[in-house]
Residue frames relative to the residue before (quaternion, step in Angstrom):
aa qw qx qy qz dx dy dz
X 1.0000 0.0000 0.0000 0.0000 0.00 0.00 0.00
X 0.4271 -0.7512 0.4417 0.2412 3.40 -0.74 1.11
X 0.3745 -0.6812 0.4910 0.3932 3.81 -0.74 1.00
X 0.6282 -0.4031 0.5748 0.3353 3.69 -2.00 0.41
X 0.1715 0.6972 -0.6699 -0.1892 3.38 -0.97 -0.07
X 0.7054 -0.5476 0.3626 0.2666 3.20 -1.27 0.77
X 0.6987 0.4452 -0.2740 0.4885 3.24 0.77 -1.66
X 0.6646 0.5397 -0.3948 0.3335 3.25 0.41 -1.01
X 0.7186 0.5389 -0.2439 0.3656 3.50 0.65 -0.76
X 0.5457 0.4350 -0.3727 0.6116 3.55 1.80 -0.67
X 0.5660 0.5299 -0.5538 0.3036 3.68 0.55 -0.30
X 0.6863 0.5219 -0.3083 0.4019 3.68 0.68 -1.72
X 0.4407 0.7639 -0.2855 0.3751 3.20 1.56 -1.21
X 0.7237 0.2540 -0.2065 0.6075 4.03 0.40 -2.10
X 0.6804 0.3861 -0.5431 0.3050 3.73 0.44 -0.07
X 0.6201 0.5939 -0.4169 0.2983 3.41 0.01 -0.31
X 0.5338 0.6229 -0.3155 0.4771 3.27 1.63 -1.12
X 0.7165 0.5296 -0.3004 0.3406 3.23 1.07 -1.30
X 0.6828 0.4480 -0.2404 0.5247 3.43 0.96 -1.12
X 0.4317 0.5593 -0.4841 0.5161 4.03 1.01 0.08
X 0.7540 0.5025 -0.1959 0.3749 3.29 0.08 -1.19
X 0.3990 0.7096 -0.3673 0.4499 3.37 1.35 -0.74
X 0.7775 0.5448 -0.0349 0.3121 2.37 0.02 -2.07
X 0.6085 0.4913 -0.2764 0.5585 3.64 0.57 -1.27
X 0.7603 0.4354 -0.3133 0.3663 3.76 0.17 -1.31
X 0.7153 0.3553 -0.5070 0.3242 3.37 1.08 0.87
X 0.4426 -0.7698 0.4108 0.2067 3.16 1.49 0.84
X 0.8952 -0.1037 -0.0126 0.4332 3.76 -0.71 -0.92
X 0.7133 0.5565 -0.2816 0.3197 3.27 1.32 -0.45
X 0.2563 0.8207 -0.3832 0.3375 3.31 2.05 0.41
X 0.5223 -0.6457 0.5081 0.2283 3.44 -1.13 1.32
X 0.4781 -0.4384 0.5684 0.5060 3.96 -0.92 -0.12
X 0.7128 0.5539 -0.3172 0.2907 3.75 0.57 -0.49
X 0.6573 0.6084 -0.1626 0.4139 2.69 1.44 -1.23
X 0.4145 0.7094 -0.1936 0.5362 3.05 2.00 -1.80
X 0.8564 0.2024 -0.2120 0.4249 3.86 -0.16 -1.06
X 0.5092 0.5622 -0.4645 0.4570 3.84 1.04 -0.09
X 0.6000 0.6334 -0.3242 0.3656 3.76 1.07 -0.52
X 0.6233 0.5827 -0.0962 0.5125 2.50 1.24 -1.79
X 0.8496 0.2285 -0.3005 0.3684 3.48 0.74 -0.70
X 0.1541 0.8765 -0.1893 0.4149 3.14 2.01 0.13
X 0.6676 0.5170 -0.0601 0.5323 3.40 1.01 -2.28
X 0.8966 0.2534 -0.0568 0.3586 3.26 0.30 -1.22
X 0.4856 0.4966 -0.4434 0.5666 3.19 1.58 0.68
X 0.6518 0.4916 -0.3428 0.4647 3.48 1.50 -0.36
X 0.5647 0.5440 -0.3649 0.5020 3.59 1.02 -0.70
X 0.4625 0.7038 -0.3528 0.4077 3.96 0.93 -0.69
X 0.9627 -0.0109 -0.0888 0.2555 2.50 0.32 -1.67
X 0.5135 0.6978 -0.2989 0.4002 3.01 1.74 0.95
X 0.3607 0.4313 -0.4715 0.6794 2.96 2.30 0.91
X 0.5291 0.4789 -0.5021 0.4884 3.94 0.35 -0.13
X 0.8332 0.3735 -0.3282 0.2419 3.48 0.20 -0.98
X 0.4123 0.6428 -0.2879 0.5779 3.61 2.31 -0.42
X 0.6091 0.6083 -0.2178 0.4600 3.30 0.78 -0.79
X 0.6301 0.5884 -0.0747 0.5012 3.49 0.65 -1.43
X 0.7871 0.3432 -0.0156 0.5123 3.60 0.80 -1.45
X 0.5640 -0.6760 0.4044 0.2479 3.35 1.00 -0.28
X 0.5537 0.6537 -0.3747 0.3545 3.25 1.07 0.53
């Protein structure tokens, strides 16, 4: 079984932010597609920033 690693996970972690933000910075001109990739986007980030609390002991 492959260990977690922490860093790794804040890495996937600042990317997603990055590719969230994308996204947002088109504000009204967002596709319904685009709209639900955020959405699903968020909650792959929120995941894994209770994994990474989790991990650390908090």
């Amino acid at each position: 079984m492959k260990r977690i690693d922490v860093q790794e996970l804040e890495l996937r972690h600042r990317a997603l932010d990055t590719l969230i933000h994308e996204l947002d910075r088109r504000g009204s001109h967002m596709t319904p597609v685009d709209r639900e990739r955020a959405v699903e986007l968020k909650k792959e980030r929120l995941a894994m920033r209770d994994q990474i609390f989790a991990l650390r002991g908090h």
